[in-house]
PyMOL Python script that loads the backbone (N, CA, C, O; Angstrom):
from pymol import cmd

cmd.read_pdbstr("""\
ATOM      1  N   UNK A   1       0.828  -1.161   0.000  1.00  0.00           N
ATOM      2  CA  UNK A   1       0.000   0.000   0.000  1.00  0.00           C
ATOM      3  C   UNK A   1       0.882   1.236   0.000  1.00  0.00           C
ATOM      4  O   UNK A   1       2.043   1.087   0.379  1.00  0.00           O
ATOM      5  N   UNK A   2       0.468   2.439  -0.380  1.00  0.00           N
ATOM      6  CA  UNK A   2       1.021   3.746  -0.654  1.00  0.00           C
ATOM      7  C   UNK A   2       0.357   4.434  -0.023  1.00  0.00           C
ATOM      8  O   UNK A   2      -0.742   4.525  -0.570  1.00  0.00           O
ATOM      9  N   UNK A   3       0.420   5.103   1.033  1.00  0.00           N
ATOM     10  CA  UNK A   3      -0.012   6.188   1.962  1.00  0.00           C
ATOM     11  C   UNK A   3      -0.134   7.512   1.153  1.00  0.00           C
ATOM     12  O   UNK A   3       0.851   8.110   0.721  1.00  0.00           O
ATOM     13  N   UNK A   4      -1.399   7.917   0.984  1.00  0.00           N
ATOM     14  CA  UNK A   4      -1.087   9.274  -0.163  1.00  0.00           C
ATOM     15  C   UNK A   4      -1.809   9.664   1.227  1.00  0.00           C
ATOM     16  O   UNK A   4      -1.191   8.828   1.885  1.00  0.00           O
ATOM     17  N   UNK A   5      -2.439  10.136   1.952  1.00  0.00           N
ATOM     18  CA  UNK A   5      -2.492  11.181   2.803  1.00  0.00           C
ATOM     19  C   UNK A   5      -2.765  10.450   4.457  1.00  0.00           C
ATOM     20  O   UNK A   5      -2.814   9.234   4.641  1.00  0.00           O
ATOM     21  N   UNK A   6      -2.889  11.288   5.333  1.00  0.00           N
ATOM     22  CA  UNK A   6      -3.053  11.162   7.155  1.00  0.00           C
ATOM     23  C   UNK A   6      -4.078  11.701   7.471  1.00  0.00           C
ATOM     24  O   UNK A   6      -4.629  12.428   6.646  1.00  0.00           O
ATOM     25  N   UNK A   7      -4.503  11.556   8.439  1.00  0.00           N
ATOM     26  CA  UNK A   7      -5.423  12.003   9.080  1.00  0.00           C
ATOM     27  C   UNK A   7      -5.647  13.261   9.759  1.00  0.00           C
ATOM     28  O   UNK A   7      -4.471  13.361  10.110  1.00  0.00           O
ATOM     29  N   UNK A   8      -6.032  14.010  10.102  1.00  0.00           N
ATOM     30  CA  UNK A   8      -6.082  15.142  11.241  1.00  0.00           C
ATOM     31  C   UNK A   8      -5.705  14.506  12.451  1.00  0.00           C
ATOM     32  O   UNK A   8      -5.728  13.282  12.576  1.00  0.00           O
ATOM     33  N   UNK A   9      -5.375  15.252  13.303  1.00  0.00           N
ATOM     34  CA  UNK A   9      -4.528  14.551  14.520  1.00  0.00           C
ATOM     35  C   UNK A   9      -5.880  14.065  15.668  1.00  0.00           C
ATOM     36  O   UNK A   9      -5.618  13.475  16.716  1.00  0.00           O
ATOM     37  N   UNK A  10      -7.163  14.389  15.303  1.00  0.00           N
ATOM     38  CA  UNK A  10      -8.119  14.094  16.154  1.00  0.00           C
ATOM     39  C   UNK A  10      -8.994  12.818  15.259  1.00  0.00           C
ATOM     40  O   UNK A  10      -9.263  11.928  16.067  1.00  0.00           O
ATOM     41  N   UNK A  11      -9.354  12.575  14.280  1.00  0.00           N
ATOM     42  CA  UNK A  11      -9.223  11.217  13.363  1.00  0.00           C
ATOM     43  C   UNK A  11      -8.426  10.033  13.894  1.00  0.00           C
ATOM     44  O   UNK A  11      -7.237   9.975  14.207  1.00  0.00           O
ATOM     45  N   UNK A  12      -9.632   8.853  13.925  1.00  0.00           N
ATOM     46  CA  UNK A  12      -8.632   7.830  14.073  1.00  0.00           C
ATOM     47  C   UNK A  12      -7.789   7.524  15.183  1.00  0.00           C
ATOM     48  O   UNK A  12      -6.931   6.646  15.088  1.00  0.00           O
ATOM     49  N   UNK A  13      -7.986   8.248  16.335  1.00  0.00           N
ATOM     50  CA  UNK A  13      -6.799   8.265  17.144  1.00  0.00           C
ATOM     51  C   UNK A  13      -6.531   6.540  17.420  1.00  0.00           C
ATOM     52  O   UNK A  13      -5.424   6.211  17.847  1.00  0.00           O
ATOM     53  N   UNK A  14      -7.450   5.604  17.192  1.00  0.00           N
ATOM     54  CA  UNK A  14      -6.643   4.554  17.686  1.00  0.00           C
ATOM     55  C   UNK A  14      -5.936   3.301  16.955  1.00  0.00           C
ATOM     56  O   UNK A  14      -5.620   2.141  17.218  1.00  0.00           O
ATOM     57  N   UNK A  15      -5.874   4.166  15.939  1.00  0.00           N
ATOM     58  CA  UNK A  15      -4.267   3.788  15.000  1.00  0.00           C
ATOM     59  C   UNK A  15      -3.345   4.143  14.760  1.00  0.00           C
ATOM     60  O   UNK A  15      -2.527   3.403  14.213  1.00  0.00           O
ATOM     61  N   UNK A  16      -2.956   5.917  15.174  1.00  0.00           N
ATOM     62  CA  UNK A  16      -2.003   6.110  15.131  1.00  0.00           C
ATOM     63  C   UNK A  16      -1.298   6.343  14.120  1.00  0.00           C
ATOM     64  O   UNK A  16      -0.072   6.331  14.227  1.00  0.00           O
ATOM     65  N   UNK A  17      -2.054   6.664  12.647  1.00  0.00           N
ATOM     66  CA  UNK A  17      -1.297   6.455  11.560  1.00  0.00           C
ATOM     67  C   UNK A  17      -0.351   7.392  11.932  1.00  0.00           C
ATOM     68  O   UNK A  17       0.703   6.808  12.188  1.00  0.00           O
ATOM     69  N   UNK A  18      -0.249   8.803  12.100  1.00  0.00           N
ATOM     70  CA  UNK A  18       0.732  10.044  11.666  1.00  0.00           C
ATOM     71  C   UNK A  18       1.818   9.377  12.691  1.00  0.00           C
ATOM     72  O   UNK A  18       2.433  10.412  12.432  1.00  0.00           O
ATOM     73  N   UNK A  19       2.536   8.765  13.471  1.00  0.00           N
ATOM     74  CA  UNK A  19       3.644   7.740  13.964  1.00  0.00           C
ATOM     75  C   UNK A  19       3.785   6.798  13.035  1.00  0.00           C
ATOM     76  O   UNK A  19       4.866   6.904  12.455  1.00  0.00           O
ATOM     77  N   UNK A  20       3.052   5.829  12.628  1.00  0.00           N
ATOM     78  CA  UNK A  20       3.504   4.858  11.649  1.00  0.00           C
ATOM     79  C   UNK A  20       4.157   4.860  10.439  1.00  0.00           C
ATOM     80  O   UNK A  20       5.166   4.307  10.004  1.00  0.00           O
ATOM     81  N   UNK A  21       3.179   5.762   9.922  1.00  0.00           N
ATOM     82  CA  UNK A  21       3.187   5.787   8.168  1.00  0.00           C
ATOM     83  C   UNK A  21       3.665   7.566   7.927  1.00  0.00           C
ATOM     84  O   UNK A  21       3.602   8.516   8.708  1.00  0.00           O
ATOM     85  N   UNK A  22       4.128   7.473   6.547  1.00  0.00           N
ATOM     86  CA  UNK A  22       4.513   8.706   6.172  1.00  0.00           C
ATOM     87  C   UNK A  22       3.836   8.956   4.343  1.00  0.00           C
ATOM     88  O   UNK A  22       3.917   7.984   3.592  1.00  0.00           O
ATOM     89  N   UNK A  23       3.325  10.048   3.899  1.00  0.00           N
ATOM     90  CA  UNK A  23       2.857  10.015   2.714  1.00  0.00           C
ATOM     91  C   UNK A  23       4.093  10.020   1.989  1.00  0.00           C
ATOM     92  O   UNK A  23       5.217  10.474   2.199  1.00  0.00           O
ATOM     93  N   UNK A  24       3.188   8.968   0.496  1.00  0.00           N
ATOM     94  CA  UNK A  24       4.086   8.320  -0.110  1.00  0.00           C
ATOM     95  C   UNK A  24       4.957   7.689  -0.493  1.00  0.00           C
ATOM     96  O   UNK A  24       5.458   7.548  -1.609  1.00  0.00           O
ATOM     97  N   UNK A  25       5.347   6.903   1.356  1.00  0.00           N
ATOM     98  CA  UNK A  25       6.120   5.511   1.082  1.00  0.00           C
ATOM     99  C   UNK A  25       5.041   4.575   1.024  1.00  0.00           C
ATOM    100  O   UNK A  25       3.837   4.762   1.201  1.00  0.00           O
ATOM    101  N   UNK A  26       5.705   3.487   0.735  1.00  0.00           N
ATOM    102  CA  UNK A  26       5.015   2.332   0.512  1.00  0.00           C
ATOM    103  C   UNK A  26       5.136   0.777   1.612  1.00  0.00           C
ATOM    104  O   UNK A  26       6.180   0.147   1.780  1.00  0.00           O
ATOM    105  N   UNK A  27       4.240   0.550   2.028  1.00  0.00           N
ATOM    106  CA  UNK A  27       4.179  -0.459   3.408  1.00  0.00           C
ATOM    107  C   UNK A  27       3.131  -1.883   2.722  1.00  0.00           C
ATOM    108  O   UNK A  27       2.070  -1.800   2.104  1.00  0.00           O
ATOM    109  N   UNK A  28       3.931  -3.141   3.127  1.00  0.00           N
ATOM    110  CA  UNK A  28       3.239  -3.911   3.567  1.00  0.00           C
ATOM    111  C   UNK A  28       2.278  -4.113   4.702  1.00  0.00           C
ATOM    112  O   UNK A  28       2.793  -3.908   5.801  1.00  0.00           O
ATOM    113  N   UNK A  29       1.169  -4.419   4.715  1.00  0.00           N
ATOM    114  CA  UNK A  29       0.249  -4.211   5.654  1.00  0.00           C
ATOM    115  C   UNK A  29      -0.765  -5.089   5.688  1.00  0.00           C
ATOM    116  O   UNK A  29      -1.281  -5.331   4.596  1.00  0.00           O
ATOM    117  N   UNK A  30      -1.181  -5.612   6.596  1.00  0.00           N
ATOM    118  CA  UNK A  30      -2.472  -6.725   7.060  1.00  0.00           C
ATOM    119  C   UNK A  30      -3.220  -6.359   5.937  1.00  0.00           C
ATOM    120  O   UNK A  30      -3.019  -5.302   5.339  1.00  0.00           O
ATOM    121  N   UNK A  31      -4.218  -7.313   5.565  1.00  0.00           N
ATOM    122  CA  UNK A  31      -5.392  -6.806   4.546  1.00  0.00           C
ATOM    123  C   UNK A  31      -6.657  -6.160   5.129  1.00  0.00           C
ATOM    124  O   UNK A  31      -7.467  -5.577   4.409  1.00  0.00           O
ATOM    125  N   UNK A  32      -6.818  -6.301   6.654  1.00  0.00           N
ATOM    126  CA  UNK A  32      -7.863  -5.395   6.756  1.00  0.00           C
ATOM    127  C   UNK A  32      -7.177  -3.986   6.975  1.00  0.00           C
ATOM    128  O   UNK A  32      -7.707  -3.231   6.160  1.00  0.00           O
ATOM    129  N   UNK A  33      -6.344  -3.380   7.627  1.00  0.00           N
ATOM    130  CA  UNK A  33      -5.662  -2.341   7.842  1.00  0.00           C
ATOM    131  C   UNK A  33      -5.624  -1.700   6.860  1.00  0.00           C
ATOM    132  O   UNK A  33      -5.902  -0.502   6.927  1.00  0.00           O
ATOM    133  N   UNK A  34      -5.113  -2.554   5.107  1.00  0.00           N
ATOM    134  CA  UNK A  34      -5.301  -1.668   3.725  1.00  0.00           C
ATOM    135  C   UNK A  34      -6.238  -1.601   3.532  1.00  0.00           C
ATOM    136  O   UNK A  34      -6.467  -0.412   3.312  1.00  0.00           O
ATOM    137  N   UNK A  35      -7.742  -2.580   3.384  1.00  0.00           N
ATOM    138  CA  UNK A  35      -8.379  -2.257   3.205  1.00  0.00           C
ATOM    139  C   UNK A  35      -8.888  -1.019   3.845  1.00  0.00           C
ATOM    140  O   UNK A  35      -9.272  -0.150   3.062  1.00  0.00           O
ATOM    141  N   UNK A  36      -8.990  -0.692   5.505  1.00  0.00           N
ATOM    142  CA  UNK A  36      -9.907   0.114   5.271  1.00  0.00           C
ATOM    143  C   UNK A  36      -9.100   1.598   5.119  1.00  0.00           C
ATOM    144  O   UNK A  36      -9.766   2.548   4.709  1.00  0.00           O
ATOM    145  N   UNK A  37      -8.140   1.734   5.339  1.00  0.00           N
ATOM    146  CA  UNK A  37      -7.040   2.921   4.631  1.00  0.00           C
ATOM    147  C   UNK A  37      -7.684   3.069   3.349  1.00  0.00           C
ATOM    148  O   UNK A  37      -8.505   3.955   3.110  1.00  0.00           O
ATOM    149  N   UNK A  38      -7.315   2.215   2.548  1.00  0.00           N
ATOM    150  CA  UNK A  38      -7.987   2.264   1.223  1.00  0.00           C
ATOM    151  C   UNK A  38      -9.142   3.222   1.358  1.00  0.00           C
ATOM    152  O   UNK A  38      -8.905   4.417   1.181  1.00  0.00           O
ATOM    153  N   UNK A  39     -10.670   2.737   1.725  1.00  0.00           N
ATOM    154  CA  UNK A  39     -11.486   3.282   1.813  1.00  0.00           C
ATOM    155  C   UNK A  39     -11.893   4.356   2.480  1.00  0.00           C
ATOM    156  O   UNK A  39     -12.887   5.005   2.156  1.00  0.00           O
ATOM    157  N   UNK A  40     -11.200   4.599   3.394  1.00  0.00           N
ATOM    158  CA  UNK A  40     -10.508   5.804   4.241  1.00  0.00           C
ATOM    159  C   UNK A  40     -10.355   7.040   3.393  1.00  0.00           C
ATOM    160  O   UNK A  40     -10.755   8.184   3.610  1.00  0.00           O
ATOM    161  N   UNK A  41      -9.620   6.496   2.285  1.00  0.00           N
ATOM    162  CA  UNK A  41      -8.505   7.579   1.722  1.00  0.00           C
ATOM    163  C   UNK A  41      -7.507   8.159   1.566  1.00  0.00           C
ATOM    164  O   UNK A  41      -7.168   9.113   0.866  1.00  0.00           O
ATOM    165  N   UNK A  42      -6.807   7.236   2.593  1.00  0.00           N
ATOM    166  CA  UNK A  42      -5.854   7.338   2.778  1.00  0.00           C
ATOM    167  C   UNK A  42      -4.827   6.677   2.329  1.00  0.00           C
ATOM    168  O   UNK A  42      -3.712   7.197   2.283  1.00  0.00           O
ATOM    169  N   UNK A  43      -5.075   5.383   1.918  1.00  0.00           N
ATOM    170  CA  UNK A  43      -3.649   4.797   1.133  1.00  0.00           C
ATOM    171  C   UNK A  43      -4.709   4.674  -0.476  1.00  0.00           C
ATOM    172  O   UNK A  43      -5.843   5.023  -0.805  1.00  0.00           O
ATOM    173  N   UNK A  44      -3.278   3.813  -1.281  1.00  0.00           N
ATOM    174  CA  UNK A  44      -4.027   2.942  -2.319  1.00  0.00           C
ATOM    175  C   UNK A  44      -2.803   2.301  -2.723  1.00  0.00           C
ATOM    176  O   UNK A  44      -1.670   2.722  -2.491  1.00  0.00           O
ATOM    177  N   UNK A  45      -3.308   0.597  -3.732  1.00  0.00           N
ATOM    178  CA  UNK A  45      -2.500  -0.238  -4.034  1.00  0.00           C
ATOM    179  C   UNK A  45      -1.615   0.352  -4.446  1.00  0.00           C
ATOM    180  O   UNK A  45      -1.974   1.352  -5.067  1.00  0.00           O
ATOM    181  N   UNK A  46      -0.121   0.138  -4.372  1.00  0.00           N
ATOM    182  CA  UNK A  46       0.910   0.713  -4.724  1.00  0.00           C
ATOM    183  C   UNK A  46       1.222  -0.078  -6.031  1.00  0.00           C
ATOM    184  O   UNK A  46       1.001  -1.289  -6.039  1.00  0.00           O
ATOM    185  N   UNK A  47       1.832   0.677  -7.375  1.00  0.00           N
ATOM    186  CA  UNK A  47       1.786   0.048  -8.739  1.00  0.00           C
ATOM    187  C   UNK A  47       3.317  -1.247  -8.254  1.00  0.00           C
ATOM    188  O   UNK A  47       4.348  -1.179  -7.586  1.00  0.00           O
ATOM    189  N   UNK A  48       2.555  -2.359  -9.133  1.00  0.00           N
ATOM    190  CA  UNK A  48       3.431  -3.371  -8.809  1.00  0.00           C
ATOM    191  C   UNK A  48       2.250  -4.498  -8.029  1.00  0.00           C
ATOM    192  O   UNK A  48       2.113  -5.679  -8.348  1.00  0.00           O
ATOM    193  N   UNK A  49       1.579  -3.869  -7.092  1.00  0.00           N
ATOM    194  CA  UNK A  49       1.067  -4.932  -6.146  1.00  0.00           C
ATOM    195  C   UNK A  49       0.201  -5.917  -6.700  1.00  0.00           C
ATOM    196  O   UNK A  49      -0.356  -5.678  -7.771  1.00  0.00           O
ATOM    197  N   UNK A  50       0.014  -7.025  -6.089  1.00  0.00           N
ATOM    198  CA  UNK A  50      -0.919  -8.260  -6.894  1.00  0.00           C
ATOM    199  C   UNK A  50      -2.095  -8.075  -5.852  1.00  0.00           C
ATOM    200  O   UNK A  50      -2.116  -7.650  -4.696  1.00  0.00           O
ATOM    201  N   UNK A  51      -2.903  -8.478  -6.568  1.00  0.00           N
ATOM    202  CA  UNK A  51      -4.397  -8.655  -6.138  1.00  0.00           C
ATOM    203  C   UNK A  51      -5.138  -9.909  -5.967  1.00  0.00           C
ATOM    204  O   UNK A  51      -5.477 -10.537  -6.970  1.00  0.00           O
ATOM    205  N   UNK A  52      -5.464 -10.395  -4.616  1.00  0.00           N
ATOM    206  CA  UNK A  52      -5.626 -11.756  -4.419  1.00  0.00           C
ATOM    207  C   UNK A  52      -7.180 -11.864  -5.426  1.00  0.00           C
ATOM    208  O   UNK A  52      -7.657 -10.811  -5.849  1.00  0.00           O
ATOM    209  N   UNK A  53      -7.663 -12.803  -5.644  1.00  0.00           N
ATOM    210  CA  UNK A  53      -8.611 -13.273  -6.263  1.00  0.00           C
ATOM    211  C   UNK A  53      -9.368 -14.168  -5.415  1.00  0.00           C
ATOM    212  O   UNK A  53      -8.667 -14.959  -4.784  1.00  0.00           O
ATOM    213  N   UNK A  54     -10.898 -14.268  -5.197  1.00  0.00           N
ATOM    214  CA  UNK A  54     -11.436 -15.316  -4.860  1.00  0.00           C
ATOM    215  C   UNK A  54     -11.416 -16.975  -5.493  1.00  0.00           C
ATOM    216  O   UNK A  54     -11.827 -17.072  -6.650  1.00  0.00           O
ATOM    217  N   UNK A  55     -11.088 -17.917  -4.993  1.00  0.00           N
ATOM    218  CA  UNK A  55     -11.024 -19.327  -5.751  1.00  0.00           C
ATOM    219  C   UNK A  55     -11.941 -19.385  -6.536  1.00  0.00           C
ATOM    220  O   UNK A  55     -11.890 -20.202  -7.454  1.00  0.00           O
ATOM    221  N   UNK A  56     -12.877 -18.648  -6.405  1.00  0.00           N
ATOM    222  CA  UNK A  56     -14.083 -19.094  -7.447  1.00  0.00           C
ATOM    223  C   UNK A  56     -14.588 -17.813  -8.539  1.00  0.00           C
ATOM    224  O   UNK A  56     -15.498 -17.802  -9.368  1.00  0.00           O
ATOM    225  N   UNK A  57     -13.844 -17.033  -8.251  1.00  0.00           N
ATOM    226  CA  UNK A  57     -13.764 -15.634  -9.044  1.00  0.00           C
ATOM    227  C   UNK A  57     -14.161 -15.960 -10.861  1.00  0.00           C
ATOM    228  O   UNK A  57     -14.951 -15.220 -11.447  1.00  0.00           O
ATOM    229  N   UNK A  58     -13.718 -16.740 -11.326  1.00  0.00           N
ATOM    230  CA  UNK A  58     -13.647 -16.974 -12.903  1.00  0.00           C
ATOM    231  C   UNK A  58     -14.921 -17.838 -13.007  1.00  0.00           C
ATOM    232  O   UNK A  58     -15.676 -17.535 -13.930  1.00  0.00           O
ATOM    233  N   UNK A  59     -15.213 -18.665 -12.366  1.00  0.00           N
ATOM    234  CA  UNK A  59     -16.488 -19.114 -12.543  1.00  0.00           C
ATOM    235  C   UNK A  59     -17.439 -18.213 -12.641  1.00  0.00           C
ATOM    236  O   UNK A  59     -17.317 -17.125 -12.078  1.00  0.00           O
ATOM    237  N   UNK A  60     -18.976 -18.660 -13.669  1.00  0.00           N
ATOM    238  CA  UNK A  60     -20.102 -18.153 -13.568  1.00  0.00           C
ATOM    239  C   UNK A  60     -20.900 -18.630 -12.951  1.00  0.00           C
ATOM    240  O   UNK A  60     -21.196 -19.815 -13.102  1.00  0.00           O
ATOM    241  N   UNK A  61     -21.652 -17.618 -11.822  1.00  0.00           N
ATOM    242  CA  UNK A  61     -22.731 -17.822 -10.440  1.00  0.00           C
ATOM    243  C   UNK A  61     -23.659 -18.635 -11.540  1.00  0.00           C
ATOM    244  O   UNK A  61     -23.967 -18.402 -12.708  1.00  0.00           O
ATOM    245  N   UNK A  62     -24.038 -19.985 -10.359  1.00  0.00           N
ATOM    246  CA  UNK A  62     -25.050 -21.012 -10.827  1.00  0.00           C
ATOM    247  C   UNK A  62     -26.605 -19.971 -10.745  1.00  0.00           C
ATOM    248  O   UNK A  62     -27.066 -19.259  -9.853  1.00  0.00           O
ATOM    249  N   UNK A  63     -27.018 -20.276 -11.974  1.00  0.00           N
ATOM    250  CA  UNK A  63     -28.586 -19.766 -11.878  1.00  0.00           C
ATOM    251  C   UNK A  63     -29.370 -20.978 -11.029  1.00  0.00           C
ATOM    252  O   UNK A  63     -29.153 -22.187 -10.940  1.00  0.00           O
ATOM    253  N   UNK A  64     -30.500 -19.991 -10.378  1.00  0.00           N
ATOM    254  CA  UNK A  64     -31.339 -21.082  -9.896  1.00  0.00           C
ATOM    255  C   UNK A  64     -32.576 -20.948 -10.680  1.00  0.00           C
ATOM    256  O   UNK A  64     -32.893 -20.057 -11.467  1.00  0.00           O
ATOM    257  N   UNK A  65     -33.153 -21.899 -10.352  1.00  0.00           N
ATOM    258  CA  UNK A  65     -34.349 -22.404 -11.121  1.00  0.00           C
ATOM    259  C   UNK A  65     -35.607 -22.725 -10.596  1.00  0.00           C
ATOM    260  O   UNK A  65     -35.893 -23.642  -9.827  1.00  0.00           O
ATOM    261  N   UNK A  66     -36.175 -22.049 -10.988  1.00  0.00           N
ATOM    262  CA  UNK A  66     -37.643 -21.633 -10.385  1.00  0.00           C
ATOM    263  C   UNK A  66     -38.699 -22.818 -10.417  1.00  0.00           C
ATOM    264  O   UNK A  66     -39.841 -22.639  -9.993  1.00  0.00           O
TER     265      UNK A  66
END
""", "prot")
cmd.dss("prot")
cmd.show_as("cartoon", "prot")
cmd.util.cbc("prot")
cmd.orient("prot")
């Protein structure tokens, strides 16, 4: 993940990002932690990174039948 911005210092206090992380390096990190950074707004996948896939991702959802 790539940290493009921090929080306000009253945000979040119980992660602590502005100690951890710095904008625009790049960190390995748990997947919920990126995720919700991610959605946050605060990080995003850094170019290079792989993207896990569900095992069943390529398959097409079984229709059901009425």
């Amino acid at each position: 993940m790539r940290i493009v911005s921090l929080p306000k210092f009253d945000e979040i206090d119980e992660l602590d990002l502005r100690r951890r992380f710095r904008v625009g390096q790049t960190y390995d990190l748990p997947t919920q932690l990126g995720a919700t950074l991610i959605i946050a707004g605060y990080a995003e996948l850094a170019e290079g990174s792989s993207r896990a896939e569900a095992a069943d991702f390529r398959r097409s959802p079984s229709r059901v039948k009425h």
